[in-house]
C-alpha positions in Angstrom: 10.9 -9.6 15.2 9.9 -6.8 12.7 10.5 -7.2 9.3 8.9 -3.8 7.5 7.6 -0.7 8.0 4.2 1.2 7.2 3.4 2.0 3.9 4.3 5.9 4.6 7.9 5.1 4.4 7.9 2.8 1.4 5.7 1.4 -0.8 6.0 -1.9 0.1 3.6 -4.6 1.2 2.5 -3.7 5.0 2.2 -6.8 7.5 0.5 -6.6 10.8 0.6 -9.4 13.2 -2.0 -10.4 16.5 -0.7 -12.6 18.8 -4.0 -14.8 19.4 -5.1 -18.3 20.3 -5.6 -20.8 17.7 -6.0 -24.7 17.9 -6.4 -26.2 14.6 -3.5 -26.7 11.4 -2.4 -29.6 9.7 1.3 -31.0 9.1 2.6 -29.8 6.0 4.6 -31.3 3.6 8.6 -31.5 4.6 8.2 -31.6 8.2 10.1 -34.2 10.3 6.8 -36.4 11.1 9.2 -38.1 14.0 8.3 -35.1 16.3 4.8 -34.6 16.9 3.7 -30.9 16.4 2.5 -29.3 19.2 2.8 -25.4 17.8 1.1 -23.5 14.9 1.1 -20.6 12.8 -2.2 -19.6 10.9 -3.3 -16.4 9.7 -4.9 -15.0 6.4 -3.3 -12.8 3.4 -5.5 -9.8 2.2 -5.2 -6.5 0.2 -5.3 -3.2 0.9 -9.0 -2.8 0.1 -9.8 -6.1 2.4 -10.1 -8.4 -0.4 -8.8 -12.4 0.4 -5.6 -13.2 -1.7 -6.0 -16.7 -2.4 -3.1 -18.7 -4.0 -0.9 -17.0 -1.9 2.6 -18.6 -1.0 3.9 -18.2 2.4 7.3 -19.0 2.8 8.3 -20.6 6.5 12.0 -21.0 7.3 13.8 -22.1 10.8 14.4 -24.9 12.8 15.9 -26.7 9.4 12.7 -26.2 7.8 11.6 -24.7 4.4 7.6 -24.9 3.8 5.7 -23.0 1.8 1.9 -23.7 2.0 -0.7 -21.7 0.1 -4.1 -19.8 1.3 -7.0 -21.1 0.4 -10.1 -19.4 -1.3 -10.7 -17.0 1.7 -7.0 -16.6 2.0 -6.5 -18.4 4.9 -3.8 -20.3 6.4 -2.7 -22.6 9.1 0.4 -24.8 9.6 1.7 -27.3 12.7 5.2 -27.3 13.8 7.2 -28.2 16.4 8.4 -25.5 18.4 11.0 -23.4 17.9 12.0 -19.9 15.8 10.8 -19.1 12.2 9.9 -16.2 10.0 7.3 -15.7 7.4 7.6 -14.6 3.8 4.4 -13.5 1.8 4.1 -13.2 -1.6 1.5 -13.5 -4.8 1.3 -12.5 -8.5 1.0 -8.9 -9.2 1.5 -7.7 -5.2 4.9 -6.6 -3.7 6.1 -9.1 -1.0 6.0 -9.1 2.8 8.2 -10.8 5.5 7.6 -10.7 9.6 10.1 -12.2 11.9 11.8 -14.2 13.3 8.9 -15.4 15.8 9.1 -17.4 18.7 6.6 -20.5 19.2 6.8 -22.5 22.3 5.1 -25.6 23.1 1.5 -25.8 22.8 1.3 -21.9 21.8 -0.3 -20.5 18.5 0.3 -17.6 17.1 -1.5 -15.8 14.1 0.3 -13.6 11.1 -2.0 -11.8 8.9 -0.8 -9.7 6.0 -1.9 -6.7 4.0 -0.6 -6.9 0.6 -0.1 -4.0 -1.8 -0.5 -4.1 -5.6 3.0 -4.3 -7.6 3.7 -1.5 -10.0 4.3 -3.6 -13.3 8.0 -3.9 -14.0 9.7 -6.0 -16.8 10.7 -9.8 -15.6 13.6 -10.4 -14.5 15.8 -13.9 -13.7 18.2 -11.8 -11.0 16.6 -12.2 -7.9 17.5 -10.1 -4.7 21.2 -9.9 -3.3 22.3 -12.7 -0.9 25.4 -10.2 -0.4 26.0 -6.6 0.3 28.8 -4.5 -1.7 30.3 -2.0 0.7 30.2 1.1 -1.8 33.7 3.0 -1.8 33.3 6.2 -0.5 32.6 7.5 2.7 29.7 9.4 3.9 31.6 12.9 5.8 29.8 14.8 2.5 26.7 15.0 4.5 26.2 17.5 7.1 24.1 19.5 8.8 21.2 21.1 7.2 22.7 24.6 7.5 25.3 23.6 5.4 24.8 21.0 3.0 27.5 21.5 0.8 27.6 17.6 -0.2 30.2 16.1 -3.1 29.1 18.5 -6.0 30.4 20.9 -6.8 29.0 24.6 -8.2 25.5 25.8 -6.7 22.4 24.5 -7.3 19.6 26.2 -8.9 16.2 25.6 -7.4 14.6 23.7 -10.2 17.5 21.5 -9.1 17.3 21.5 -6.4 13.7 20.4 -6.3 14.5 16.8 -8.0 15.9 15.0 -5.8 12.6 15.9 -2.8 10.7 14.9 -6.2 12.4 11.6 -6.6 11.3 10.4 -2.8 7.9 12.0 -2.9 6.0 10.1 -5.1 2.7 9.3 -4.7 1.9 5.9 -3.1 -1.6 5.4 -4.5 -4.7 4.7 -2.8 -5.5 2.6 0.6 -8.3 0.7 2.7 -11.2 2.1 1.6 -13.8 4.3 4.8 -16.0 1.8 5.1 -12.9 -0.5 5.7 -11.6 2.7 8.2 -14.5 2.9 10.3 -15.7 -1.1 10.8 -12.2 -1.1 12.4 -12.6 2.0 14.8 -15.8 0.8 15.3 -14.5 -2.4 16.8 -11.7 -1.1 18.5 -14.1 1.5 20.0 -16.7 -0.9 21.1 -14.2 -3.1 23.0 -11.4 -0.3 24.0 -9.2 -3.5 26.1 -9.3 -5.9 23.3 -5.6 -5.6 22.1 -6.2 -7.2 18.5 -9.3 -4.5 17.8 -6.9 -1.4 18.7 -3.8 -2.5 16.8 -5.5 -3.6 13.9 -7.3 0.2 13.6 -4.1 2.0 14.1 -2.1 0.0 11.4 -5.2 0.7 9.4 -4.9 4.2 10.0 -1.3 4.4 10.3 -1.4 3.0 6.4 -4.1 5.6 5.3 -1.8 8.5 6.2 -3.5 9.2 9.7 -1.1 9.4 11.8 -2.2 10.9 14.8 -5.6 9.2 14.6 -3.5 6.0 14.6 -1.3 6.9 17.8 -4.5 6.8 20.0 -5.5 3.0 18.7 -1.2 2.2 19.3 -1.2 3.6 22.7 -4.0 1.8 23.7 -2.6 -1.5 22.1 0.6 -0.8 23.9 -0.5 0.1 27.0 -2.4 -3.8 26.7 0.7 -5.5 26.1 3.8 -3.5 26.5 6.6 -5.9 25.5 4.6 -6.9 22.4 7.6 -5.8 19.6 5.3 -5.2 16.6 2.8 -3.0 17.9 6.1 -1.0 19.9 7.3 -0.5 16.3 4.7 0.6 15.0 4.1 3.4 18.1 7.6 4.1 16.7 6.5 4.7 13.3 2.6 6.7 14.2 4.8 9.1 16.9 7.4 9.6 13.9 4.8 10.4 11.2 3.0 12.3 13.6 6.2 14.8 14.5 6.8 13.4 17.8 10.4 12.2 17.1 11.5 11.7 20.9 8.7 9.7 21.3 9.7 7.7 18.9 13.4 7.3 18.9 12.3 6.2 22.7 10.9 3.1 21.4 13.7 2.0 19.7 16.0 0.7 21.8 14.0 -1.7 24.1 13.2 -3.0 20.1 16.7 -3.5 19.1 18.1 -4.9 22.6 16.0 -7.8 21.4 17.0 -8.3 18.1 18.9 -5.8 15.9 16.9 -5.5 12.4 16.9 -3.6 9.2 13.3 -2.0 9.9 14.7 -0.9 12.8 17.5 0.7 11.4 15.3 2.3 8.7 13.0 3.6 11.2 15.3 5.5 13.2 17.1 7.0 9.5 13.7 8.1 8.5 12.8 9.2 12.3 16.7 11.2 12.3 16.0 12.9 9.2 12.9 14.2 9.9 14.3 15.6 13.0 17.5 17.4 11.2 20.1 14.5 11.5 21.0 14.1 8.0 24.3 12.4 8.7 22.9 10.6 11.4 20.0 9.4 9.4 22.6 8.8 6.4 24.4 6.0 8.6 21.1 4.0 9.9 20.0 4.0 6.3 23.3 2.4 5.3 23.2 -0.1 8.1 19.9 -1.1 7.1 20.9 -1.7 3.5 23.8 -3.9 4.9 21.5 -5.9 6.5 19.1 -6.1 4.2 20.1 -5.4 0.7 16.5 -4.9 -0.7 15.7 -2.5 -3.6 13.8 -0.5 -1.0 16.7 -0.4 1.3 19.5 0.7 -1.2 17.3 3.1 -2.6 16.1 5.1 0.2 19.8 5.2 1.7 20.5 6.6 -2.0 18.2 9.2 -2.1 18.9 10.3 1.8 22.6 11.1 0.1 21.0 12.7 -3.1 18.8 15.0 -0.9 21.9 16.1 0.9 23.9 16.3 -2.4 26.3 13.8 -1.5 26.0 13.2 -5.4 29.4 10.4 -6.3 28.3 8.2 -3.0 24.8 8.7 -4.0 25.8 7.0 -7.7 27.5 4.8 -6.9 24.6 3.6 -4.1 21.9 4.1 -7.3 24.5 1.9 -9.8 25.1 -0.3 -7.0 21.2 -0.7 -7.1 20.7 -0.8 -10.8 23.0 -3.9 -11.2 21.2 -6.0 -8.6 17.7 -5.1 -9.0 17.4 -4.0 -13.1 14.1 -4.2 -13.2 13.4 -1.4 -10.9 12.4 1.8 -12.4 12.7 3.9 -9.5 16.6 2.9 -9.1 17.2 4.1 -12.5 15.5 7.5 -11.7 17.4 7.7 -8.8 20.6 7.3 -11.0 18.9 9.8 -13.5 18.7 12.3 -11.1 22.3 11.8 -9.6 23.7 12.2 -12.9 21.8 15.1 -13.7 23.0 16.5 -10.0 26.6 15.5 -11.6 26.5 17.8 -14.8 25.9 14.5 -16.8 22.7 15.5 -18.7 22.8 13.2 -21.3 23.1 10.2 -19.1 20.2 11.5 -16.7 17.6 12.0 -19.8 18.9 8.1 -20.6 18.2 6.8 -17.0 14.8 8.6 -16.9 13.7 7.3 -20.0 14.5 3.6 -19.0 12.8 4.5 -15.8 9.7 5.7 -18.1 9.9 2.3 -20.6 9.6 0.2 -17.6 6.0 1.6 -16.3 5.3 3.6 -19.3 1.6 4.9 -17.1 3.3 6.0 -14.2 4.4 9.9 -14.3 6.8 10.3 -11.7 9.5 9.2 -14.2 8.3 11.7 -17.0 7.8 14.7 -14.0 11.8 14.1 -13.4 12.2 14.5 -17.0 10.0 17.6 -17.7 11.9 19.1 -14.5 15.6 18.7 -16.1 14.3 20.5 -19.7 16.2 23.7 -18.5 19.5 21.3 -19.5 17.8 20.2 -22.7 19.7 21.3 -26.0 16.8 20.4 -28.8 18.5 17.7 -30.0 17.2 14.6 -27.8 14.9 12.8 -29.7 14.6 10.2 -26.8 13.3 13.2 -24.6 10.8 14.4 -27.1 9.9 11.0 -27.5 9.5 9.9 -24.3 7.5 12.9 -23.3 4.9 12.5 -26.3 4.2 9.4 -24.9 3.3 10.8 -21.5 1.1 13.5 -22.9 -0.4 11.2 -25.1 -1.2 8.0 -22.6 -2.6 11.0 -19.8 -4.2 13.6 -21.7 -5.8 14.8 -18.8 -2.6 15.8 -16.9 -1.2 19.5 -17.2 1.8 18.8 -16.9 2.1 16.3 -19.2 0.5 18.7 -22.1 2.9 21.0 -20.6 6.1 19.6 -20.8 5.9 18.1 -24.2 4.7 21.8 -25.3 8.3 22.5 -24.0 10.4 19.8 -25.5 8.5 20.9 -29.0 9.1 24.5 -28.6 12.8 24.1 -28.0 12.3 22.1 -31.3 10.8 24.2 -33.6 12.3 25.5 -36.9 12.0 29.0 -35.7 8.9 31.5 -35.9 8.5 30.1 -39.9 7.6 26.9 -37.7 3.8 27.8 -38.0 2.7 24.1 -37.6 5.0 23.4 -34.3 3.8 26.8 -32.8 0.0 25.8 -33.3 0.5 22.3 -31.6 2.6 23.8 -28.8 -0.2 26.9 -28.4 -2.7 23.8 -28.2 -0.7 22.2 -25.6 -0.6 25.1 -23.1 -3.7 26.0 -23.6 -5.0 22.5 -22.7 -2.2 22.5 -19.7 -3.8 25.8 -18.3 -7.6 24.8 -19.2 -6.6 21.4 -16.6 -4.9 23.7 -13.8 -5.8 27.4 -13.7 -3.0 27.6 -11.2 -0.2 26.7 -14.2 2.0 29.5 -13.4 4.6 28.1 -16.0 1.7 27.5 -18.4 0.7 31.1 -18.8 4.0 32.3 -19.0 4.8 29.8 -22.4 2.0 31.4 -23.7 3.2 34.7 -23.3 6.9 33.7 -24.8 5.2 31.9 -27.7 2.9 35.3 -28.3 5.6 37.4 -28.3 7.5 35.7 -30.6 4.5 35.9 -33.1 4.1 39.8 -31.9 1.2 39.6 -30.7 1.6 41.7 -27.8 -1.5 42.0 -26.1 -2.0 38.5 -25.8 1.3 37.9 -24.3 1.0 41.1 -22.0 -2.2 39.5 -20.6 -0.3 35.5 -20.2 2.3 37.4 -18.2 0.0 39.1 -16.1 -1.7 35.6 -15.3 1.6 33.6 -14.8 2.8 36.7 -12.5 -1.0 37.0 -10.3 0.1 32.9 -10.1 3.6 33.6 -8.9 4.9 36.7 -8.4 8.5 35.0 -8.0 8.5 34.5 -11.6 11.6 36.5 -12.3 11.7 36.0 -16.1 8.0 36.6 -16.4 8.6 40.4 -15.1 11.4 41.1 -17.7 9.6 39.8 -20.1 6.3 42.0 -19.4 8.7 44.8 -18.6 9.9 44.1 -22.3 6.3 43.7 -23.8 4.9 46.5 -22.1 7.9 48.9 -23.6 7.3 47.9 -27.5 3.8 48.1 -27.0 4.3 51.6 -26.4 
């Protein structure tokens, strides 16, 4: 059955299986050589970009058998066993893992699993390992409602800077794919021969990993139309028609799927497919399912930040802590806790969540943008924050809003206007931030509050003027010129 989901959910390692003949394997090491193998399983692990993955482990489990074989130099591999049901585990240095299964193989059949690999984030080693068990939170979930009401578990209203983390927290980028050359070779193929069911699944996984929906759906279709009760290329229909908008189509798929065998992906699928369609509670309780099931760090942290979106901030902490215990080296847990706190009133916590989130993958920036976002909060007094955001300005330069940000968390420290020194750096900072994106609304208008405060009207009447022909919503920005404007005469 399926064990994961397209990379447009998650950013997890993506596998993709073809059912096709194969003849040849060898007995590995462990099997019971009293039954003669008449099945096998081969297949080959690659990267996103195509590249073999040799050295790989793939872990085999079922009929009371544990193997794990490795690819060779191409990254190949092929095993004999008796028949019966397994499921495959793929993993290698520096990628995240991948699973598919269970799998049936009868006599005399062969079946093929090949597996795309992505590239792991670096995190700090750890000796805890993933949950064998699942910790039923205590809370329930009625905080969640519809969308035209969303009042959640905090309390107070919610400012749109805000409001804005928690859609911040799940939108991270997810990095590059299969490169066009990679694209097109398999369009090509699947073009050339448009009944060959292996040519059109393989191009719309390909395209359904590069963010293409609705060129993928064509390739799917196809694919399903070849072999209709084939389970992983119905789940993956599921997942182009929900990235492309077509949610009925989608949720459509799902129950042939899970008459079969009920699955975690599956249950994921349909909360991502539910909240997409304006089901947040609905979507809520699929997500929690599919962390019971499977209490992975991707798992627990998407049902957490389905409750943070919604502002159902305590269950969405204690989901987040939950999270943190079992799987400390995950950065994007603790960011997710950051931001629950913050949600919470707890500022002090959330900038030391964040922070650990930063520490662990000191070159990603989602973790400093988080930061940056909750400054509104900041007192002046966190040296961890300034800290921490030097460092982000200082390993990416070329990013606005790192330049920007840290201009921030040193203007809030200054010694007042006598600060000359402070007021140069942070002048240099915005300047640079604005130089990188011309459309740096917030930029300009720093400018125009560190101009005023040296009196130097004209120059902050004109970075008003910019911030305001950025965004005209800038509410401060008007005061602010209304002010300059009036003691300029």
């Amino acid at each position: 059955m399926i064990a994961l989901r397209a990379r447009c959910l998650r950013p997890l390692g993506i596998v993709y299986a073809a059912l096709i003949a194969a003849a040849w394997g060898v007995v590995p090491q462990g099997q019971a050589q009293s039954v003669p193998a008449s099945a096998s399983l081969t297949g080959c692990i690659r990267d996103v970009q195509g590249r073999a993955v040799a050295k790989a482990t793939i872990k085999i489990n079922g009929n009371n058998l544990h193997l794990s074989p490795q690819t060779d130099a191409a990254g190949n591999y092929s095993i004999s066993l008796v028949p019966g049901t397994y499921s495959a585990h793929a993993e290698a240095a520096g990628f995240e893992p991948a699973s598919f299964g269970p799998v049936t193989i009868t006599k005399d059949e062969s079946k093929t699993i090949n597996f795309v690999l992505r590239l792991q984030a670096p995190q700090p080693q750890s000796s805890l390992g993933a949950p064998n068990f699942f910790d039923q939170p205590q809370f329930t979930i009625a905080g969640v409602r519809d969308t035209s009401n969303l009042s959640g578990h905090a309390s107070g209203s919610m400012g749109p800077a805000r409001a804005s983390l928690a859609k911040e927290l799940t939108s991270a980028p997810v990095g590059a794919t299969s490169d066009a050359a990679l694209e097109q070779a398999a369009r090509d193929a699947a073009d050339r021969e448009p009944n060959n069911f292996e040519a059109n699944y393989r191009a719309g996984v390909l395209l359904l990993q590069n963010f293409q929906p609705r060129d993928a759906l064509a390739y799917l279709q196809r694919a399903n139309s070849l072999r209709p009760d084939d389970d992983l290329s119905s789940f993956q229909l599921a997942q182009a028609f929900a990235d492309a908008g077509e949610y009925n189509n989608a949720r459509a798929l799902i129950p042939r799927l899970q008459s079969k065998r009920d699955s975690a992906d599956l249950h994921h699928l349909l909360g991502n497919i539910q909240e997409k369609a304006g089901n947040p509670l609905v979507a809520v309780r699929e997500l929690q399912e599919a962390a019971k099931l499977d209490p992975s760090e991707a798992n627990i942290f998407d049902w957490g930040a389905e409750l943070l979106s919604h502002r159902a901030i305590e269950p969405a902490i204690q989901v987040f802590s939950n999270g943190t215990r079992r799987f400390p080296a995950s950065g994007r847990m603790r960011a997710g806790l950051g931001v629950a706190s913050y949600e919470l009133g707890s500022y002090e916590a959330a900038v030391r969540y964040l922070c650990e989130a930063a520490d662990m993958n000191p070159r990603d920036s989602n973790a400093y943008l988080l930061l940056g976002e909750m400054q509104n909060a900041d007192n002046g007094q966190s040296n961890l924050l300034r800290n921490t955001l030097e460092r982000f300005a200082r390993l990416q330069p070329e990013n606005p809003w790192a330049n920007y940000y840290y201009a921030v968390v040193l203007w809030k420290r200054r010694k007042g206007a006598e600060d000359t020194a402070t007021s140069a750096q942070v002048e240099s900072l915005l300047h640079r931030a604005v130089r990188l994106d011309p459309t740096l609304a917030n930029g300009y208008f720093q400018l125009g509050v560190l101009y005023s405060e040296r009196k130097d009207l004209s120059r902050a009447i004109s970075s008003y003027q910019s911030a305001l022909k950025i965004d005209s919503e800038l509410a401060e920005a008007h005061y602010r010129l209304a002010h300059a404007y009036m003691l300029n005469g």
